[in-house]
C-alpha positions in Angstrom: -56.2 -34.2 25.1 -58.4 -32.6 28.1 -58.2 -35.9 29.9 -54.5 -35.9 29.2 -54.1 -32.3 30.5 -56.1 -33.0 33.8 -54.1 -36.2 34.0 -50.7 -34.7 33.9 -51.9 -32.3 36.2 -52.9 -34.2 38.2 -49.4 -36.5 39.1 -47.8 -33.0 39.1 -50.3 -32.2 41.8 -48.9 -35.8 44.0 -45.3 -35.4 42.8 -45.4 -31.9 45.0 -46.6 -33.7 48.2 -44.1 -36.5 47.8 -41.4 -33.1 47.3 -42.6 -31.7 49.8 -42.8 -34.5 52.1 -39.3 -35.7 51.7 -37.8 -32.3 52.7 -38.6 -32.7 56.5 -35.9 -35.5 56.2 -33.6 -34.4 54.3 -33.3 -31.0 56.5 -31.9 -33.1 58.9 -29.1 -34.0 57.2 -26.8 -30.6 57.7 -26.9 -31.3 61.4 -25.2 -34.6 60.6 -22.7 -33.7 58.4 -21.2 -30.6 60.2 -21.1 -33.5 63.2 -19.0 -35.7 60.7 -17.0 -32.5 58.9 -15.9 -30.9 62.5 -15.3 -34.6 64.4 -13.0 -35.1 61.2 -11.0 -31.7 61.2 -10.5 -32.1 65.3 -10.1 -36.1 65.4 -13.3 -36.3 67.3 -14.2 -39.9 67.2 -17.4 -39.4 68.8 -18.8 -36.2 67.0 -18.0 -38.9 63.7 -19.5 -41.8 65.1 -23.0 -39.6 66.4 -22.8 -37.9 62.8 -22.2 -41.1 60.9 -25.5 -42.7 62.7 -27.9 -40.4 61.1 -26.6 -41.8 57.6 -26.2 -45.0 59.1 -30.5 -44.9 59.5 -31.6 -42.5 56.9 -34.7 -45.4 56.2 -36.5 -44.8 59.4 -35.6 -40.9 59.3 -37.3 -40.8 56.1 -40.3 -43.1 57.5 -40.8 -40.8 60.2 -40.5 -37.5 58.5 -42.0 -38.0 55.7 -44.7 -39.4 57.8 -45.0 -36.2 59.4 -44.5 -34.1 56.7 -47.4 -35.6 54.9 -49.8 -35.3 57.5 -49.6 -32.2 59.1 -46.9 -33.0 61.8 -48.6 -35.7 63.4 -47.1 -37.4 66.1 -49.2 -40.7 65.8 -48.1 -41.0 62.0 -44.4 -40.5 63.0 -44.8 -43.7 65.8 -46.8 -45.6 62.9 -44.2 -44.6 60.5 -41.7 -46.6 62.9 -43.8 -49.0 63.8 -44.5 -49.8 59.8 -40.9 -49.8 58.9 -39.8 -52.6 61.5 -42.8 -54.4 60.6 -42.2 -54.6 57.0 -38.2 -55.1 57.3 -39.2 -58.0 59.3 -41.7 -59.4 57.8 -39.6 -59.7 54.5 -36.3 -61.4 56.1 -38.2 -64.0 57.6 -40.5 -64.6 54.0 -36.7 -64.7 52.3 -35.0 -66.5 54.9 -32.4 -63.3 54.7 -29.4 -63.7 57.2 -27.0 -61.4 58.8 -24.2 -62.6 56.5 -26.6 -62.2 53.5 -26.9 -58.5 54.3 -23.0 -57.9 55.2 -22.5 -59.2 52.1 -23.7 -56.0 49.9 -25.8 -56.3 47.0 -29.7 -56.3 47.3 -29.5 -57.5 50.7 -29.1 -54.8 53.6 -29.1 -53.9 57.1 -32.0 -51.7 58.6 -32.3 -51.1 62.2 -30.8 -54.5 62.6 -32.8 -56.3 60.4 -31.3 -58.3 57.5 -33.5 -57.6 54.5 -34.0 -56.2 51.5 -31.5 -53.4 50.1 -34.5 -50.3 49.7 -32.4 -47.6 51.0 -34.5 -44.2 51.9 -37.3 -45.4 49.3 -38.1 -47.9 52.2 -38.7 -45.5 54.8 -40.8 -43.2 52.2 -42.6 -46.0 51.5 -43.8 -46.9 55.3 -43.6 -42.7 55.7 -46.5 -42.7 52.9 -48.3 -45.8 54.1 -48.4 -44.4 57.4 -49.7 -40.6 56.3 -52.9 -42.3 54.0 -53.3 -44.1 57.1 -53.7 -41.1 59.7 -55.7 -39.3 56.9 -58.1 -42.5 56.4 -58.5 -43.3 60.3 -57.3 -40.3 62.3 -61.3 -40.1 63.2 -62.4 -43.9 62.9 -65.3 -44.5 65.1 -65.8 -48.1 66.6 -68.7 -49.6 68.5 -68.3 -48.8 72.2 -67.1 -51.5 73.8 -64.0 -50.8 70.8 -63.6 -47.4 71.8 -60.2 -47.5 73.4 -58.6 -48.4 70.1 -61.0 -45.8 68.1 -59.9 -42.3 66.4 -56.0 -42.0 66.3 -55.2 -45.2 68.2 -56.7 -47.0 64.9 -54.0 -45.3 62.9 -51.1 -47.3 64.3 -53.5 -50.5 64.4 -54.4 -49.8 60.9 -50.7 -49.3 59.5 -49.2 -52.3 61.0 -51.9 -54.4 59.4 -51.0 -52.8 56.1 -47.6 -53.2 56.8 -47.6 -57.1 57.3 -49.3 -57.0 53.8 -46.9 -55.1 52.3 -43.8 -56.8 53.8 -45.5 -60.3 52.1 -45.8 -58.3 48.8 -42.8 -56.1 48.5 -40.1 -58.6 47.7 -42.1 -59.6 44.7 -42.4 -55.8 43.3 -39.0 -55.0 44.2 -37.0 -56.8 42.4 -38.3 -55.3 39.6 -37.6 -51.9 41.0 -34.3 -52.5 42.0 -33.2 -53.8 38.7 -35.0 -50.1 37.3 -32.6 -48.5 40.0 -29.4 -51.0 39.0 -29.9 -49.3 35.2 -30.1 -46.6 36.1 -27.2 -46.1 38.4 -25.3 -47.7 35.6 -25.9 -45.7 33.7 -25.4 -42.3 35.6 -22.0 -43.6 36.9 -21.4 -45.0 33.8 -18.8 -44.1 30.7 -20.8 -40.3 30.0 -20.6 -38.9 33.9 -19.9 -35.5 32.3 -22.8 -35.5 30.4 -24.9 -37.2 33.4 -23.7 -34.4 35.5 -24.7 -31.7 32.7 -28.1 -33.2 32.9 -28.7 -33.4 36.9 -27.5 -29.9 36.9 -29.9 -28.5 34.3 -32.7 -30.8 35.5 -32.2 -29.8 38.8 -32.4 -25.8 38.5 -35.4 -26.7 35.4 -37.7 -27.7 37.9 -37.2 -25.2 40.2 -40.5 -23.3 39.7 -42.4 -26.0 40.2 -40.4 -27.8 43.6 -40.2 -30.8 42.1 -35.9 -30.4 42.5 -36.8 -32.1 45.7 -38.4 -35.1 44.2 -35.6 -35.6 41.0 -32.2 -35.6 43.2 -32.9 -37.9 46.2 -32.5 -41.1 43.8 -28.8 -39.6 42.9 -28.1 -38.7 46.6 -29.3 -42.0 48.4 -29.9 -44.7 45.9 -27.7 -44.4 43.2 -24.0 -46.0 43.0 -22.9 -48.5 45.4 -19.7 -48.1 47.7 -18.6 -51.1 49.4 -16.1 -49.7 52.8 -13.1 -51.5 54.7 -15.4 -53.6 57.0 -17.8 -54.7 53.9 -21.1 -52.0 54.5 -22.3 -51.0 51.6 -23.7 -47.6 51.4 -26.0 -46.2 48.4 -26.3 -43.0 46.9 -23.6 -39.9 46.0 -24.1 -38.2 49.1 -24.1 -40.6 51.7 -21.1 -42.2 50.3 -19.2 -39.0 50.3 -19.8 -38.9 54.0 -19.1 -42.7 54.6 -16.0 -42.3 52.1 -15.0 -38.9 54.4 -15.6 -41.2 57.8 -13.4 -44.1 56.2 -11.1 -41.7 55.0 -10.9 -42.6 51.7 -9.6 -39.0 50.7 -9.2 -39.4 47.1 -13.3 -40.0 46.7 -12.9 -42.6 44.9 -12.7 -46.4 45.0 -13.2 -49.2 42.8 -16.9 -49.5 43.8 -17.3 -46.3 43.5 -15.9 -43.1 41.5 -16.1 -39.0 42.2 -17.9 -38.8 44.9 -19.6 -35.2 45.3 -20.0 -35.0 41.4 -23.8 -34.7 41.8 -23.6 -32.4 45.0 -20.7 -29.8 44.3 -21.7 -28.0 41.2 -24.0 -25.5 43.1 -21.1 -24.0 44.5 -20.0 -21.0 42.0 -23.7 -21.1 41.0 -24.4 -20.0 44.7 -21.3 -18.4 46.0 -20.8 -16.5 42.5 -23.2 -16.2 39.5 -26.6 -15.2 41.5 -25.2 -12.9 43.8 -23.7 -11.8 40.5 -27.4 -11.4 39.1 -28.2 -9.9 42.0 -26.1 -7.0 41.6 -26.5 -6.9 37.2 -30.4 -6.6 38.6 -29.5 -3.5 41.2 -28.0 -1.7 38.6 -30.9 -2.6 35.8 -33.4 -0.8 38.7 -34.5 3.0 38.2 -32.6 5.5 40.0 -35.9 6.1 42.2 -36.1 2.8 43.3 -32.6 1.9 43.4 -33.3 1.9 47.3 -36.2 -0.8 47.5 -34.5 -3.0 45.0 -31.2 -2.5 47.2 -33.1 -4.2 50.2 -34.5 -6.7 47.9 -31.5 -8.0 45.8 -28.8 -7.8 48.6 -30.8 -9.7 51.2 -31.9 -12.2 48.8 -27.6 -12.4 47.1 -26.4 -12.8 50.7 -29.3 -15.4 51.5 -27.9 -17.5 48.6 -24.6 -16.8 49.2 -24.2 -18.0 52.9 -27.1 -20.6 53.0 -27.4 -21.6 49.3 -31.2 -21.2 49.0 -31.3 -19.4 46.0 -35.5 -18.8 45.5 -35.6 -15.7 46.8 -33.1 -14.9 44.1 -34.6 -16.8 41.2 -37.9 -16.2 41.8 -37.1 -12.7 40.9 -36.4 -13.4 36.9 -37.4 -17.1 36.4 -41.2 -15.7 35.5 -40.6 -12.6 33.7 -37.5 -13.4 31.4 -38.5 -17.2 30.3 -34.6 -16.3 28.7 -33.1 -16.2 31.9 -34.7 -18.8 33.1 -33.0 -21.5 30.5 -29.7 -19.4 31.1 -29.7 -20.2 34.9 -30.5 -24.0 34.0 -28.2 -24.5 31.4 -25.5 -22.4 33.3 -26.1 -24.7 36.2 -25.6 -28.2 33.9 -22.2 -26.5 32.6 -21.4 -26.0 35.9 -21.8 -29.8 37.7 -20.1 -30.8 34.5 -17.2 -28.4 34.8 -16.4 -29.2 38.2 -17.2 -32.8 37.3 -14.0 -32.7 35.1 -11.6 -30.7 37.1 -11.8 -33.1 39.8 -13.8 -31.3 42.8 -14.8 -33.6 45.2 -16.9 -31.4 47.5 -20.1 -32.2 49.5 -23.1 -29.7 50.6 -25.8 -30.9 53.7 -28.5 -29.2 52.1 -27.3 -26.3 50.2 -24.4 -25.2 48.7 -23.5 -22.1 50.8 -20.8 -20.9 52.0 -21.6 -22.9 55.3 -21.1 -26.0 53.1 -18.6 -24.7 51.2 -16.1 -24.5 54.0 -17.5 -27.2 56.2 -17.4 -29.8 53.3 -14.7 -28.5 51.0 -12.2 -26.6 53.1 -12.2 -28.1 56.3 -11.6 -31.4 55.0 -8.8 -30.5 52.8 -6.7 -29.5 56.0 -7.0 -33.2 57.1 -5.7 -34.4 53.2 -9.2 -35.4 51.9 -8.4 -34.2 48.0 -11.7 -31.8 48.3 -9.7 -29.4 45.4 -12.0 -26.8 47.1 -10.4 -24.6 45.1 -12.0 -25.2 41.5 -14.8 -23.4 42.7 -13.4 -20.5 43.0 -12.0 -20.8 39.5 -14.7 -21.6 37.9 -17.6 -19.5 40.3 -15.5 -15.8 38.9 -15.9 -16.6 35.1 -19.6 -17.5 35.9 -20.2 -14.7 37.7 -19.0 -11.9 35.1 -21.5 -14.2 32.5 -24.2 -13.9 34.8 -23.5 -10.1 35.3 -23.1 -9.1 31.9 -25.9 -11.6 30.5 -28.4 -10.6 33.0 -27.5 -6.6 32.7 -28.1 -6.8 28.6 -30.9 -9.1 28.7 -32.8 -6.6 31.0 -32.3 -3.9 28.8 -33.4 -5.3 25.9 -36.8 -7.0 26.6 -37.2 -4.1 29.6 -37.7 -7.5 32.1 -39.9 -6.3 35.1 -36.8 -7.4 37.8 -36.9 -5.3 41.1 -36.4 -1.6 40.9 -37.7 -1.7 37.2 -41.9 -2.0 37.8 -43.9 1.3 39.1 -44.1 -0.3 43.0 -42.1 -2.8 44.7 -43.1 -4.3 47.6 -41.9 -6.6 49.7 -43.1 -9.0 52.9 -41.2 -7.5 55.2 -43.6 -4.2 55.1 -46.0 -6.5 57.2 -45.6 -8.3 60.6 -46.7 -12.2 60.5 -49.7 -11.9 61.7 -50.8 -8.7 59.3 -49.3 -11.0 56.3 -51.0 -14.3 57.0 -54.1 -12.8 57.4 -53.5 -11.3 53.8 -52.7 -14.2 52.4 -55.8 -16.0 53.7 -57.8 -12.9 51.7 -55.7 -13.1 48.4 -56.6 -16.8 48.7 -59.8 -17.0 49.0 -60.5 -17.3 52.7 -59.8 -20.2 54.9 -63.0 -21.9 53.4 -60.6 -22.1 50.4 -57.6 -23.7 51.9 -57.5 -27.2 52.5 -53.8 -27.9 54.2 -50.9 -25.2 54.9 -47.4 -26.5 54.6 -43.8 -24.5 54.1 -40.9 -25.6 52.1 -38.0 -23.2 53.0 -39.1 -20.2 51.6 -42.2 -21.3 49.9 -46.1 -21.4 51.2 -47.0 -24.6 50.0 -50.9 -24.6 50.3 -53.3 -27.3 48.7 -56.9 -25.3 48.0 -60.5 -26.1 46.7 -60.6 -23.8 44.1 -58.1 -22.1 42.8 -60.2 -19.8 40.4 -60.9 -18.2 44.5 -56.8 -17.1 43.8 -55.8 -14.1 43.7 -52.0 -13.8 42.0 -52.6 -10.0 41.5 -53.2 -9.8 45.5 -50.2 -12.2 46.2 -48.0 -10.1 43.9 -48.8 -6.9 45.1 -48.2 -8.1 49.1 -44.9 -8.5 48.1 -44.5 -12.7 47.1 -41.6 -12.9 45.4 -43.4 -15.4 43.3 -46.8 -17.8 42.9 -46.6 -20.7 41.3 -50.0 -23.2 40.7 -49.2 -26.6 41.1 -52.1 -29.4 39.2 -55.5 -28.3 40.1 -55.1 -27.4 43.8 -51.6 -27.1 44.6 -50.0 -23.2 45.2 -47.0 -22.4 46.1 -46.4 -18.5 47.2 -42.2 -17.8 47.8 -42.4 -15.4 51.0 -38.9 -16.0 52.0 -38.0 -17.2 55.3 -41.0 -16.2 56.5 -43.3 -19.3 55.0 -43.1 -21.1 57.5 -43.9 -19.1 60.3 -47.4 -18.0 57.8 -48.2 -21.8 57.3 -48.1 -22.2 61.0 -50.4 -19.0 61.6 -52.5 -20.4 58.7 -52.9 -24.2 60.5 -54.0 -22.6 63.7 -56.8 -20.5 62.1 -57.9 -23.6 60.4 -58.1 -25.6 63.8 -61.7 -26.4 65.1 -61.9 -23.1 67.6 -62.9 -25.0 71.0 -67.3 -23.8 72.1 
């Protein structure tokens, strides 16, 4: 059972790099869909065509950023990251004999950067992304006889990766045909005959595993890989997301095709989580606070609703219950299932970039609308006020009852922004065990994503009491601290005190 344990732990441990990795990419994406959403409402066929590239290459932007993202924002991993993705493309059209018609043709054959090959969508690029990362962390100080020297230390890396990557490209197409038939199921059967009850899932899956991050690593396959939409000139594009912005610059406008059905169903059901119910939990949690600190909790909960509300990053809100009330925890997921399935049903067809704000919510649901596209932006609303009151009134008499410790309701509060960056990074380093202790610094939106050598060295009491909003420990060395906004500006203090300071 022990080995089990330190087994499990252990893939949770990896799962959170890969999450963490693959958010670098996928923060890219809001820039190209307000492109696509604003060149659609003006009839700007150029702001479409520069947003449409982005989805057009999301392999190599996921090569290159998760590249990055995995090894500390290294420039050489990004250009082996590239460099590994042509190489293996390559290598496999010529092993298959793969021709442009092949690829036009749909199915498991594909374009990528002009190369007919295999259809891998953005799991190629993470592939050569990851490839590329163990490489820089492998070689990044190689050391080669002198009269080698030029291609030692970081110039290896790109050596080193393109090797690899001529292997790979000879070994994939045997390996992914049995992955692709493991995507094929499964896209079946999410777009299958029970979509309401796929929906239900995602959603409750989704919001489940947001203590842990690992929401980054279960929806990519649903955004990028699964489904298949086939458009007027015969490209076929993967995945519920990017074929809700192909579908929006076809201008399919019902959503729907014969190839594909409801697009936005595993996108849109955030919405009246975001825009109504935990803004709506914000406020049921003001009121819950003690008259004295009615004022600290004020700060708190109405920075942290309109956060959510506007951007759709909801952490700072749910990392304000999901610990103490284990109750409200379930509520929010199962809540959030109800809600992709709701709006699954009535018909919504809306997108989100990244979150589903109020940005989103009118860039991808009403803009559109004005231009015909069958958004029913609307159902939202309709649903977002029922869910709200629910959350209010749930939240308020949950509180009460178990006396959960929300803001306002424990004998301090504190919060970050008592501390300027500097002040709070250098607390953090102390709470977690010194800089000896920490062996990478990340941040994921609003959470310090740190890997250390021991976290017995930990202090959550120390964390709690600076103000974190919540600590969460990740296998045997992963922890994440939610600091807000603010995370990523601390992980960059954090990297440069654990730089080699020059003799």
């Amino acid at each position: 059972m022990a080995n089990l344990v330190k087994t499990l732990s252990a893939s949770v441990s990896k799962l959170s790099l890969i999450g963490r990795a693959l958010m670098l990419p996928i923060s890219l994406l809001p820039a190209a869909g307000l492109l696509l959403a604003l060149g659609d409402k003006f009839g700007i066929d150029l702001m479409m065509q520069a947003g449409g590239v982005i989805f057009d290459n999301l392999p190599l932007l996921f090569a290159i950023g998760s590249a990055v993202g995995l090894a500390g924002e290294s420039g050489i991993a990004a250009l082996s990251a590239a460099v590994s993705i042509l190489i293996i493309n390559s290598t496999i059209s010529s092993l298959l004999h793969i021709t442009p018609e092949m690829a036009s043709s749909g199915g498991k054959y594909a374009m990528v950067l002009g190369i007919p090959t295999l259809q891998m969508g953005v799991f190629g690029g993470l592939i050569s992304g990851i490839l590329a990362a163990v490489c820089y962390q492998k070689f990044h100080d190689m050391k080669l006889p002198e009269f080698l020297g030029f291609f030692a230390g970081k110039r290896f890396v790109a050596i080193s990766t393109a090797a690899f990557s001529f292997i790979l490209g000879l070994i994939l197409p045997y390996v992914w045909v049995y992955v692709q038939n493991g995507i094929d199921a499964l896209s079946q059967i999410v777009n299958g005959d029970n979509q309401a009850l796929s929906t239900f899932i995602f959603g409750f899956v989704e919001r489940a595993l947001i203590p842990l991050g690992l929401h980054h690593v279960w929806y990519p396959s649903f955004w990028f890989s699964f489904g298949e939409y086939i458009g007027p000139n015969g490209t076929v594009t993967t995945g519920d997301q990017t074929i809700w912005f192909k579908m929006l610059s076809d201008g399919v406008k019902s959503f729907s095709t014969n190839t594909y059905n409801d697009a936005g169903k595993f996108m849109q059901g955030e919405f009246p989580l975001m825009l109504f119910a935990l803004p709506a939990a914000c406020l049921a949690m003001y009121h819950e606070a003690h008259t004295r600190n009615k004022k600290i909790a004020a700060g708190i909960l109405f920075s942290a609703a309109l956060t959510c509300f506007i951007t759709g990053i909801t952490e700072p809100v749910e990392f304000t219950f999901i610990f103490v009330a284990p109750v409200l925890y379930v509520f929010n997921a199962i809540m959030a299932g109800l809600s992709y399935m709701t709006m699954y049903l009535m018909g919504a067809h809306i997108a989100k970039s990244f979150s589903a704000g109020l940005i989103d919510y009118i860039s991808f649901g009403i803009m559109p609308s004005f231009n015909g596209f069958q958004t029913h932006w609307i159902n939202a609303i309709i649903i977002g006020i029922p869910m709200g009151l629910i959350y209010y009134f749930v939240f308020r008499v949950v509180i009460r009852k178990f006396d959960v410790k929300t803001p306002g309701r424990t004998e301090s509060t504190n919060s970050v922004d008592n501390l300027d960056d500097q002040a709070l990074a250098n607390n953090v380093i102390e709470a977690i065990g010194g800089l000896t202790n920490i062996h990478s610094s990340t941040a994921c939106i609003t959470r310090l994503r740190l890997e250390v050598n021991d976290k017995n060295e930990v202090s959550k009491e120390q964390l709690s009491q600076l103000g974190a909003q919540g600590v969460v420990y990740v296998g045997d060395v992963g922890i994440q601290v939610v600091l807000g906004a603010r995370a990523q500006f601390i992980s960059n203090i954090i990297e440069q005190k654990m730089q080699p300071q020059p003799k």
